[in-house]
LUMLUM-408286 format. One line per 4 residues: their letters; for each residue z, y, x of N, C-alpha, C. Coordinates in steps of 0.2 Angstrom, whole numbers, plus 5000, padded with zeros to 4 digits. Atoms other than C-alpha are relative to their C-alpha. Layout:
<recs>
a) Z,Y,X,Z,Y,X,Z,Y,X  ... $
</recs>
This chain:
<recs>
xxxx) 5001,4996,5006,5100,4702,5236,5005,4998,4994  4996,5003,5007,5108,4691,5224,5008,5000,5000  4995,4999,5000,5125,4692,5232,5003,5009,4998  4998,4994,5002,5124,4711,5231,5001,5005,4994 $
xxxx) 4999,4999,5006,5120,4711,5211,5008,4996,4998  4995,5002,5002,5136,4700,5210,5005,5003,5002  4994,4994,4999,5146,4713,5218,5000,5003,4996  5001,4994,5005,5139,4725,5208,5005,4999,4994 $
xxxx) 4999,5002,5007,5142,4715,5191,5010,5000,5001  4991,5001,5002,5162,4711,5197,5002,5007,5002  4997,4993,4998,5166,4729,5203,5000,5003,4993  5002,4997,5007,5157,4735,5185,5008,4995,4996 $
xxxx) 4995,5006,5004,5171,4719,5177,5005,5005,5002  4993,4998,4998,5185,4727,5186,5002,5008,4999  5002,4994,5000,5182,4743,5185,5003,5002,4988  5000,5000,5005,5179,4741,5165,5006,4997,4995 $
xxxx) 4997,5004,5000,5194,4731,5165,5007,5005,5002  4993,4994,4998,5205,4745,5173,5003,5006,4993  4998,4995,5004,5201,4757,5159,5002,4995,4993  4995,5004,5009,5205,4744,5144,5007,5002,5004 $
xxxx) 4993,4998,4998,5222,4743,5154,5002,5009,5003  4998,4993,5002,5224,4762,5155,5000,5003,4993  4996,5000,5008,5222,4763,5136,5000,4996,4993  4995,5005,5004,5230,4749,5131,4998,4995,4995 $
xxxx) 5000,5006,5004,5217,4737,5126,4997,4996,5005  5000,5006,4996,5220,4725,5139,4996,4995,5000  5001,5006,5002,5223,4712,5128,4990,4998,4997  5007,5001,5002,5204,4715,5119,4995,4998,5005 $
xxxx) 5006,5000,4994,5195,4716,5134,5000,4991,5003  4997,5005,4995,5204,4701,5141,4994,4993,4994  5002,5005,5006,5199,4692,5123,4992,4997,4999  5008,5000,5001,5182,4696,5122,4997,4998,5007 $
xxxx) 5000,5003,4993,5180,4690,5140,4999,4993,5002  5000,5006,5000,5185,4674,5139,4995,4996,4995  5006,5002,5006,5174,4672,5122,4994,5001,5005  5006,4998,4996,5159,4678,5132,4999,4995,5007 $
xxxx) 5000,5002,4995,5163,4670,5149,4998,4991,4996  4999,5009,5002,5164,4652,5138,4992,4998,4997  5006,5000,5001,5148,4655,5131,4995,5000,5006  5004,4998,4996,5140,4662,5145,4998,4995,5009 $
xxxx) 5000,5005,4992,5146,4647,5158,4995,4995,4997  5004,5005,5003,5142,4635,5146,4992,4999,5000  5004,5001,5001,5126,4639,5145,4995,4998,5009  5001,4998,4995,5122,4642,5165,5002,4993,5001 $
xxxx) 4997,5009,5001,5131,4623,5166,4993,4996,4999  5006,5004,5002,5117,4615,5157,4995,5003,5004  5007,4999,4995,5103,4624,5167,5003,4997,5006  4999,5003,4991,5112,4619,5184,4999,4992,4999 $
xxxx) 5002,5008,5001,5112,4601,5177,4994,4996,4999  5007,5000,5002,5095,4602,5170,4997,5000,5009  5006,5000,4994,5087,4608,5187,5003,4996,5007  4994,5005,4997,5102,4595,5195,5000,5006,5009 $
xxxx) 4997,4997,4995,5108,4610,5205,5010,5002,4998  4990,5001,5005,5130,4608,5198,5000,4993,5007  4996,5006,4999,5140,4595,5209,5005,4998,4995  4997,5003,5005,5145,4583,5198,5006,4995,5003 $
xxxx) 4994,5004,5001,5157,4573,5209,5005,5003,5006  4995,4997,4994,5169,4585,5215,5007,4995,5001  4995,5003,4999,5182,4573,5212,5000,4994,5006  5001,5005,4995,5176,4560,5225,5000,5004,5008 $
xxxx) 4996,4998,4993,5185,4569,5241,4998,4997,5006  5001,5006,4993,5184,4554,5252,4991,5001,5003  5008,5002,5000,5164,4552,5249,4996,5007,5002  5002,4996,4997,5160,4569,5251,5005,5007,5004 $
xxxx) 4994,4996,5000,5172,4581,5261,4999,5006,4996  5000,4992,5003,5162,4597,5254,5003,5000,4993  4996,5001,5008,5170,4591,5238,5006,5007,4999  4994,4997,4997,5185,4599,5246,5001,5008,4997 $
xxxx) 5000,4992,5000,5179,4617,5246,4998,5001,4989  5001,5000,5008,5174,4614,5226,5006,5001,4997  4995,5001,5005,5190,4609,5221,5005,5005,5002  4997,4992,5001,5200,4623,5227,4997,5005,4996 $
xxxx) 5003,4995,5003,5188,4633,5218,5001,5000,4992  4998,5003,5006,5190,4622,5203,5006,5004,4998  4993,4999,5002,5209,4625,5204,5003,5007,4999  5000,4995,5000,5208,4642,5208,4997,5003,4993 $
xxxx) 5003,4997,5008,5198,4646,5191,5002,4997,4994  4996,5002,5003,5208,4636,5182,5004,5003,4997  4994,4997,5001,5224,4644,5185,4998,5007,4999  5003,4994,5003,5214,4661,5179,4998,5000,4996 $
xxxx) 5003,5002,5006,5206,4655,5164,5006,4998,4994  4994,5000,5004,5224,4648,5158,5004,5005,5001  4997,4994,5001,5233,4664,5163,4997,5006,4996  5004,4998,5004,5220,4674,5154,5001,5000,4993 $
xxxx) 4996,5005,5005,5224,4664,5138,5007,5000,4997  4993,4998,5002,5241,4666,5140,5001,5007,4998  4998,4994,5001,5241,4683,5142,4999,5003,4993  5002,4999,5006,5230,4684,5126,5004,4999,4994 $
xxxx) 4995,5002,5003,5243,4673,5117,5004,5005,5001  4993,4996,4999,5258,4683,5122,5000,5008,4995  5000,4992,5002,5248,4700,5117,4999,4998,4994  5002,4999,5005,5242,4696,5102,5007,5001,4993 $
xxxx) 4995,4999,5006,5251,4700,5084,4999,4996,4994  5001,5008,5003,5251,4684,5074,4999,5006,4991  4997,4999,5005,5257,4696,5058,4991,5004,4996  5006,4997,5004,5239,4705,5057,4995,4998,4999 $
xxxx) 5005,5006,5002,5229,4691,5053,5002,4999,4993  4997,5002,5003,5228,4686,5038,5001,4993,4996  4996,5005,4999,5234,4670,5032,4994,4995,4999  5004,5004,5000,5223,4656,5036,4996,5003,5006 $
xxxx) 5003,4996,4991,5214,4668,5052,5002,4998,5004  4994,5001,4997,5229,4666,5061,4996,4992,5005  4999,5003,4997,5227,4649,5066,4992,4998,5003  5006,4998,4996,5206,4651,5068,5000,5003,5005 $
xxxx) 4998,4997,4995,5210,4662,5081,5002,4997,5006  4997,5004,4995,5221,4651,5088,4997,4996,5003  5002,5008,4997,5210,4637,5091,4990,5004,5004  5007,4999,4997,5193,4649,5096,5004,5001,5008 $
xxxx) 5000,4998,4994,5202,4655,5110,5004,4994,5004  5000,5007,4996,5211,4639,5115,4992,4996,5003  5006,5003,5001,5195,4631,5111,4996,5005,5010  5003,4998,4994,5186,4644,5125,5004,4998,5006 $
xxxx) 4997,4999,4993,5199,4643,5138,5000,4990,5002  5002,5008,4998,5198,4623,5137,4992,5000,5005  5011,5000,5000,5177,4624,5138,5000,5003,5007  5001,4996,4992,5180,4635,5154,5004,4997,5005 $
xxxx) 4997,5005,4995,5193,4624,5162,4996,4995,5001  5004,5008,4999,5182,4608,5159,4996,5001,5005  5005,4998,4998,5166,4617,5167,5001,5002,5006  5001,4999,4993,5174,4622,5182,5000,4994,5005 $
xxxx) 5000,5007,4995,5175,4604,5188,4994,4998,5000  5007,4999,4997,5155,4605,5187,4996,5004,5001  5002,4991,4997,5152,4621,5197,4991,5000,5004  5006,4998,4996,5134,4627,5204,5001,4996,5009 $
xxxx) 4996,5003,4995,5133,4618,5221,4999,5007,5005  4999,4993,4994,5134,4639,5229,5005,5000,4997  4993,4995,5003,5150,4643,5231,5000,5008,5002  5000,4991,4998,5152,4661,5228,5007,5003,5002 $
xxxx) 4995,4997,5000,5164,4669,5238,5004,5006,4997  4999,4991,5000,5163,4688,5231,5005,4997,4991  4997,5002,5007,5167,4678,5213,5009,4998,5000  4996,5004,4999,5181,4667,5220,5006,5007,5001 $
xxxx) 4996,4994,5000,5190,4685,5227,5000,5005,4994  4998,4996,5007,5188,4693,5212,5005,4995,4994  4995,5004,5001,5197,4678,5205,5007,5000,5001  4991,5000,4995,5211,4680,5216,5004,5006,4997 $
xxxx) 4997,4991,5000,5212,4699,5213,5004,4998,4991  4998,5001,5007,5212,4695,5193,5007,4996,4999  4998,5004,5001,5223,4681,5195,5010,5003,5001  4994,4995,4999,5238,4692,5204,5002,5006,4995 $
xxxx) 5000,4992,5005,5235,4708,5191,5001,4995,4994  4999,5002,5008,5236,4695,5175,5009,4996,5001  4992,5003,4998,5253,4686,5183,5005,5005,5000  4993,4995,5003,5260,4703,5185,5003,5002,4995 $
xxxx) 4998,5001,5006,5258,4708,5170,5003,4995,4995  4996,5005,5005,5264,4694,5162,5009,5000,5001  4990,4998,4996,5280,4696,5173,5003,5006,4997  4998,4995,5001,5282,4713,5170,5005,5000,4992 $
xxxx) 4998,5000,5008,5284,4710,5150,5008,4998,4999  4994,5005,4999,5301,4700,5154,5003,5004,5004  4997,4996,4994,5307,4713,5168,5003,5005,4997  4998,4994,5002,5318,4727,5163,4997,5006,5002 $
xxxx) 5001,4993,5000,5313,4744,5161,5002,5004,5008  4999,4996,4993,5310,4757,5179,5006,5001,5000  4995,4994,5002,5320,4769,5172,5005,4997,4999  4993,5001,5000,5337,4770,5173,5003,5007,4993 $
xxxx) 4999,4994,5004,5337,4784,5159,4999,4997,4992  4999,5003,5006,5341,4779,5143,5003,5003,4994  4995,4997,5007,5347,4784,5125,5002,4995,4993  4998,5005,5006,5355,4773,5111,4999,5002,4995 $
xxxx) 5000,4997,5007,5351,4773,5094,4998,4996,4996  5001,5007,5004,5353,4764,5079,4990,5003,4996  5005,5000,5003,5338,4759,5069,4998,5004,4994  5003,4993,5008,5329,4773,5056,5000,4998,4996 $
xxxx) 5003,5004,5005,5325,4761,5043,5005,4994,4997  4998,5008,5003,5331,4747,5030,4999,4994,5001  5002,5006,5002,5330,4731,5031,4994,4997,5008  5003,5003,4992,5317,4720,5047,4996,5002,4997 $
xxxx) 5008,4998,4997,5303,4728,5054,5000,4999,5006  5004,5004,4995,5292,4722,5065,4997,5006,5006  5004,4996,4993,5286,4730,5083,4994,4998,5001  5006,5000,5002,5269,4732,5081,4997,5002,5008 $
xxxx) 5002,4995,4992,5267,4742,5100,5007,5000,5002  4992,4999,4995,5281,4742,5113,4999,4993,5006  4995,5006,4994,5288,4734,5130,4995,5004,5006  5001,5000,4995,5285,4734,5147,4994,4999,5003 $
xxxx) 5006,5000,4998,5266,4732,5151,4995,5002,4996  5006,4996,5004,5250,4740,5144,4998,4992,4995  5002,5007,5003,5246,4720,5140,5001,5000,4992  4998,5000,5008,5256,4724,5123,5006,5008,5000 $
xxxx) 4997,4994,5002,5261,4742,5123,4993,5004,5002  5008,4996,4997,5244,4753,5122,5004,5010,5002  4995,4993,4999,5258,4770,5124,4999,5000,5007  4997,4999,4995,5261,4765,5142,4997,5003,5003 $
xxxx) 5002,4995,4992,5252,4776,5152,4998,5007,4996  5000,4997,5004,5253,4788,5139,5007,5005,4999  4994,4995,4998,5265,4802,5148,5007,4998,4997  4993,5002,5005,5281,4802,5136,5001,4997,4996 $
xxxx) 5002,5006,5004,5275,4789,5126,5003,4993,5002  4999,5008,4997,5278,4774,5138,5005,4997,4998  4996,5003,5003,5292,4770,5130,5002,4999,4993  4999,5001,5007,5288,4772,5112,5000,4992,4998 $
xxxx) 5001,5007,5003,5286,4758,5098,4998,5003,4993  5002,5000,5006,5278,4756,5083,5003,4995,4997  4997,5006,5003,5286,4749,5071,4997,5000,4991  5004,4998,5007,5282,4744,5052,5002,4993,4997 $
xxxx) 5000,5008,5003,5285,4729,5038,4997,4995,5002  5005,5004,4999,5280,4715,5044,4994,4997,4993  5004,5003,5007,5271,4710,5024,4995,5004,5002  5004,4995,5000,5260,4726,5028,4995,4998,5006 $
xxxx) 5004,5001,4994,5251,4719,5045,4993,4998,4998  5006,5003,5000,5236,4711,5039,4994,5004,4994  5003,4995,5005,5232,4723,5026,4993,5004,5001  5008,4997,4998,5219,4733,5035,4994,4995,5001 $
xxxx) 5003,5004,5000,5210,4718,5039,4999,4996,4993  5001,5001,5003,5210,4712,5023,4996,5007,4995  5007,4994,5003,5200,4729,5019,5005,5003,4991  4996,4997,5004,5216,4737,5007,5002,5006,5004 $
xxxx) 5001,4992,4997,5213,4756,5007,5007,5004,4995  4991,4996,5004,5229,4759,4993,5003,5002,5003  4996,4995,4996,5240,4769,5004,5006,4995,4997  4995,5002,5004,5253,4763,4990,5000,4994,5000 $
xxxx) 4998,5008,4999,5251,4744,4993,5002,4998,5004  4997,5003,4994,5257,4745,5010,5009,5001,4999  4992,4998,5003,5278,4744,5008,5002,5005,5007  4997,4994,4994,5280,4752,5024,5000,5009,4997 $
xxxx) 5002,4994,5004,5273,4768,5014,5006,5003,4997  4997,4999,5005,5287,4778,5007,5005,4999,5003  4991,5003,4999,5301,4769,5015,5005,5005,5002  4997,4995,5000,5316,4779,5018,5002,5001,5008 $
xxxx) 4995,5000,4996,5322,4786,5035,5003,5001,5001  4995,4997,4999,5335,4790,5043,5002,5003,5008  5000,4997,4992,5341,4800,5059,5003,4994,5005  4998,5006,4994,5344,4787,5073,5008,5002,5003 $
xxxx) 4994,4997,4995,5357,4798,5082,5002,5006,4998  4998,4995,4999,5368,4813,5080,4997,5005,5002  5004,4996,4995,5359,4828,5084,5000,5007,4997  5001,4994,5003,5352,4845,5080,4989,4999,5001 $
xxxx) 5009,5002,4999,5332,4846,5075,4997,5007,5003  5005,4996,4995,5322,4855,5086,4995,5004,4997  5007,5000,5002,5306,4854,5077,4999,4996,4993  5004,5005,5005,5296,4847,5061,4997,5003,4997 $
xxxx) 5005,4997,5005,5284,4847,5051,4999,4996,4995  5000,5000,5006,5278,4844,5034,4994,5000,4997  5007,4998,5006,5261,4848,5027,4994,4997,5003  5010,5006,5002,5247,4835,5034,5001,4995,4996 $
xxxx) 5001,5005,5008,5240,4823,5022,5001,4995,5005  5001,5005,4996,5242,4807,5024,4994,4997,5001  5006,5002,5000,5227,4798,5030,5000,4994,4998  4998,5005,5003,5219,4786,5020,4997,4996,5005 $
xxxx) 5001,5005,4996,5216,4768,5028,4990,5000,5000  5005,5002,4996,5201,4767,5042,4998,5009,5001  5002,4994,4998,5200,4787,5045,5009,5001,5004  4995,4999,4998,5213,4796,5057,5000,5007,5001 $
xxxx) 5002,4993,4998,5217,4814,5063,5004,5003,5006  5000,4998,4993,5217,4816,5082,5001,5006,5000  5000,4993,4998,5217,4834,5081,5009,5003,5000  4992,4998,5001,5236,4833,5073,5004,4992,5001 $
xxxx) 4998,5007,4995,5243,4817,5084,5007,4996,4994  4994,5000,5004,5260,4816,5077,4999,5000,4991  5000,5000,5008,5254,4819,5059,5008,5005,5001  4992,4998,5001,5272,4825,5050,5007,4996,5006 $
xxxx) 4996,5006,4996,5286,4822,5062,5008,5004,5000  4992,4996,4998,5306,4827,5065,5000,4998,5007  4996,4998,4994,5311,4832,5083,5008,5000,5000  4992,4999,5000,5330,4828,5087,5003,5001,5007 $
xxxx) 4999,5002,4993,5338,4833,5101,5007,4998,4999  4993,5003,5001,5353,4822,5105,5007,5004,5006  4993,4998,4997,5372,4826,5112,4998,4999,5008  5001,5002,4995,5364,4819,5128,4996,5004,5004 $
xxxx) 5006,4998,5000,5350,4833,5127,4997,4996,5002  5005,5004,5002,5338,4820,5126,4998,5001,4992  5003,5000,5003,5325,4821,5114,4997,4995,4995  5003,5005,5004,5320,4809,5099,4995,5003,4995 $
xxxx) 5005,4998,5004,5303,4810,5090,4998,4995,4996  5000,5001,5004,5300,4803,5075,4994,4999,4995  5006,4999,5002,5280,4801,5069,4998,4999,4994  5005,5004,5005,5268,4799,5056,5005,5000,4993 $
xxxx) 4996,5001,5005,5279,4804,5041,4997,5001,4995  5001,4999,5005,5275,4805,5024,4998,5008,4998  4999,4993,5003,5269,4822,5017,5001,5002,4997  4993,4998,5004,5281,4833,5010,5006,4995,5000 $
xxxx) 4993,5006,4999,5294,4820,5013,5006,5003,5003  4994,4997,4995,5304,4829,5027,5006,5005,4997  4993,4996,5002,5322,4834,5021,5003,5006,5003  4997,4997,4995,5326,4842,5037,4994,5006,5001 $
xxxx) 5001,4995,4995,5323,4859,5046,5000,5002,5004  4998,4997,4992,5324,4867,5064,5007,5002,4996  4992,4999,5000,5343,4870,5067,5001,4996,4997  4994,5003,5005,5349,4859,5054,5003,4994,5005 $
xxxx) 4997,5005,4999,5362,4848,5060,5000,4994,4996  5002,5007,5004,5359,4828,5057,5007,4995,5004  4994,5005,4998,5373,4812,5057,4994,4994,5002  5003,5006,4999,5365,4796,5063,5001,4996,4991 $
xxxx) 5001,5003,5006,5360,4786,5047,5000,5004,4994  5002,4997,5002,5356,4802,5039,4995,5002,4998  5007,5001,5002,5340,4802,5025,4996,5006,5003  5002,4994,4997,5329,4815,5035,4994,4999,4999 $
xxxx) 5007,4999,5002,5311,4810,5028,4996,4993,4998  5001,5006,5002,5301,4795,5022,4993,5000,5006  5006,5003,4995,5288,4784,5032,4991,5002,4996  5004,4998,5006,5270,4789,5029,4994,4996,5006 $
xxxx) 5006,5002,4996,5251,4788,5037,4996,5007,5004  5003,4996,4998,5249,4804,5044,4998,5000,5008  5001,5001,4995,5242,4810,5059,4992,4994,5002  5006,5008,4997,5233,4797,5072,5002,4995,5001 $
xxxx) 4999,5006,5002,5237,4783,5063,4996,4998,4997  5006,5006,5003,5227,4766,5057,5002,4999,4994  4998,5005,5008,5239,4760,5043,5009,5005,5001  4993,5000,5002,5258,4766,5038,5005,4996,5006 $
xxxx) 4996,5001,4994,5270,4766,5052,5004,5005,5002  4999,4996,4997,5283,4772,5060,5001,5001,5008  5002,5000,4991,5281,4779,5080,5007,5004,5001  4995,4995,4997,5297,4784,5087,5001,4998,5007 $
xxxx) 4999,4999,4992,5302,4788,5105,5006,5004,5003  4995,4996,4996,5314,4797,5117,4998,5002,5006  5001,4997,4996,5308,4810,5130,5004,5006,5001  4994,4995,5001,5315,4824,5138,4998,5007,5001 $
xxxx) 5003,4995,5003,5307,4839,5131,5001,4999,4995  5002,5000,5010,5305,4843,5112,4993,4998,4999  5008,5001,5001,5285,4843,5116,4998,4994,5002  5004,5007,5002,5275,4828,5113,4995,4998,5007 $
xxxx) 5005,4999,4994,5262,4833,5126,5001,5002,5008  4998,4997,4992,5271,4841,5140,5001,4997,5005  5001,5005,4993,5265,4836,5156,5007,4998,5005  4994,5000,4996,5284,4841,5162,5005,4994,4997 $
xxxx) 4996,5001,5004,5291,4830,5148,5001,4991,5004  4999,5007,4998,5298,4811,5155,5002,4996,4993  4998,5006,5004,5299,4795,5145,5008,4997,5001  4994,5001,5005,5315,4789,5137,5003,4996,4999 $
xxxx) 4998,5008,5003,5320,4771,5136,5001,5002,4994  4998,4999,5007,5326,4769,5118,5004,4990,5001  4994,5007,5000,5342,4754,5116,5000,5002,4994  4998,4999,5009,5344,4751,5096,5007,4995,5003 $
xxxx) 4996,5002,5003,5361,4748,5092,5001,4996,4993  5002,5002,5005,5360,4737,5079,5009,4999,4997  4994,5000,5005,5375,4735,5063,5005,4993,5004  4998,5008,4999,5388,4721,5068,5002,5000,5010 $
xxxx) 4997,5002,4994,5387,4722,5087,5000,5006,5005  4996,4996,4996,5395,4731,5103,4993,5003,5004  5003,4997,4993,5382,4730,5115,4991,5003,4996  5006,4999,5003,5361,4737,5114,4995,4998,5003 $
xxxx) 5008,5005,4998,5343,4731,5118,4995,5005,5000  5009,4998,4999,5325,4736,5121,4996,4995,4995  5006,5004,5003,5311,4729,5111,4995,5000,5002  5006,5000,4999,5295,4724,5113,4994,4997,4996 $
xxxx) 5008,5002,5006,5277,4720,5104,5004,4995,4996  4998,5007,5006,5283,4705,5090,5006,4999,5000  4990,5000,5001,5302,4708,5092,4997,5004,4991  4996,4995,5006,5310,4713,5075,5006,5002,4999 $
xxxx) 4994,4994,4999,5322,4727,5073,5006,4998,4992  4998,5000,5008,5334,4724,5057,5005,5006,5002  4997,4994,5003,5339,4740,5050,5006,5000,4996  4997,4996,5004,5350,4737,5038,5008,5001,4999 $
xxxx) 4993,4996,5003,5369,4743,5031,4999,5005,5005  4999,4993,4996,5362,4759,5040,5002,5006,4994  4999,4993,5004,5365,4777,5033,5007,5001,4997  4995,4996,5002,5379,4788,5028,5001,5002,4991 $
xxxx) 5000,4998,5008,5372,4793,5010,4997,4994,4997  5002,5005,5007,5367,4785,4996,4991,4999,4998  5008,5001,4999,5347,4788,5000,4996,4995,4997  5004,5003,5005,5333,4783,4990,4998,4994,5004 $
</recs>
């Protein structure tokens, strides 16, 4: 019976583990996990010690062979508990903490993956097989993901385009794994990015609801690419910080479709900001609307992407790489989560 509940409980983990990585909070689930699992062994530790059910000398192989099978177990949760850790490092975004957090964080989740390394070298003397495969499974699913981040992009479909914006902004959402892009399984999205000043990151967490104190707010854009605009809009509010509005996704946005026909979208604009109109012809580095909070958005950002429709939603529409061109050099790049884009000697006019 007791092995049937632990079925139970790791199919519930995995399971609950599949829908974070479907919308894109991986890294949360993984975080919160580790914190919980570090409390929850430690304490299961001391009562096996107490009722002196733990083998405590796994290390002595010679003296006992069962050791053997402990220590592979050891080793095997080891190398899950630091990829775990790692993964959380990688995902996380240093810049939305705020200043003195940052390295709190650092040391609770170090802190836990240490406490749950130590502990497996005093394990229950049951070894749980149904556990040890659920280790395995996790162990290949967090290694992938980690791989993937560093992999190039499927898709051979691409569109180049300089940067919309002045000056270094920071990719808040992007890359090649749900681990640190919550877009990816998100139809025509999977190749977006969020982007936004880095000075503005820790602001919501600091509990700053002024719209106007984030610099991101306001900023100027500009069209990425030569085009002709398909679509825009203009007249939601912005939302102010810790409400959002699901019902209008995009908030204010320009639709561009490029010489490639491919399609660039452009989110979360300011409202009344937008210069541009359906049919108007745009230049790359062209002022076409300032950055805002509309839409379903947390804080001041902007989401752009390239799909190959005009529509946002369209189940027919495919995702888009996106290469920035940046001032100064030949060749173009991808981004991902904690990269920064610099924008600037962009635009054609003299733009505010």
């Amino acid at each position: 019976m007791r092995v049937v509940f632990e079925v139970i409980a790791l199919i519930t983990l995995l399971l609950a583990m599949g829908a974070a990585t479907r919308i894109g909070m991986l890294m949360n689930f993984l975080a919160a996990w580790l914190l919980i699992s570090a409390v929850y062994i430690l304490v299961s530790r001391i009562i096996c010690i107490v009722r002196k059910k733990a083998f405590v000398g796994i290390w002595k192989l010679y003296e006992y062979p069962l050791a053997r099978r402990y220590l592979l177990q050891a080793i095997l949760h080891n190398c899950l508990w630091v990829t775990a850790g790692l993964a959380v490092f990688i995902a996380m975004i240093p810049i939305q903490f705020p200043q003195g957090v940052w390295s709190s964080v650092l040391w609770q989740l170090g802190g836990a993956v240490t406490i749950l390394c130590l502990l497996e070298w005093i394990p229950p003397r049951r070894i749980s097989w149904p556990t040890n495969a659920f280790f395995v499974v996790m162990l290949f699913f967090l290694s992938f993901q980690l791989v993937k981040i560093y992999m190039p992009h499927a898709t051979k479909e691409y569109v180049v385009v300089t940067a919309p914006f002045r000056g270094e902004w920071y990719t808040f959402h992007g890359g090649n794994s749900s681990l640190i892009n919550h877009h990816y399984y998100a139809g025509s999205q999977r190749y977006a990015l969020d982007l936004l000043l880095s000075e503005d990151g820790p602001l919501p967490l600091m509990g700053e609801t002024d719209l106007q104190k984030y610099r991101t707010f306001g900023q100027p854009l500009f069209s990425p690419v030569d085009g002709v605009i398909v679509d825009a809009r203009n007249d939601c509010r912005d939302q102010s910080i810790g409400s959002t509005d699901p019902a209008n996704a995009a908030g204010n946005y320009v639709t561009i479709k490029t010489k490639s026909a491919m399609f660039i979208l452009l989110a979360h604009l300011q409202e009344e900001s937008v210069l541009v109109k359906k049919h108007d012809r745009v230049l790359a580095g062209q002022t076409i609307a300032k950055c805002g909070n509309s839409g379903n958005s947390s804080q001041p950002h902007l989401h752009i992407q390239a799909m190959s429709t005009p529509e946002l939603f369209s189940a027919n529409s495919r995702p888009i790489q996106l290469r920035f061109k940046l001032p100064g050099h030949h060749s173009s790049r991808t981004y991902k989560r904690n990269d920064t884009i610099n924008g600037l000697a962009l635009s054609h006019d003299a733009g505010p």
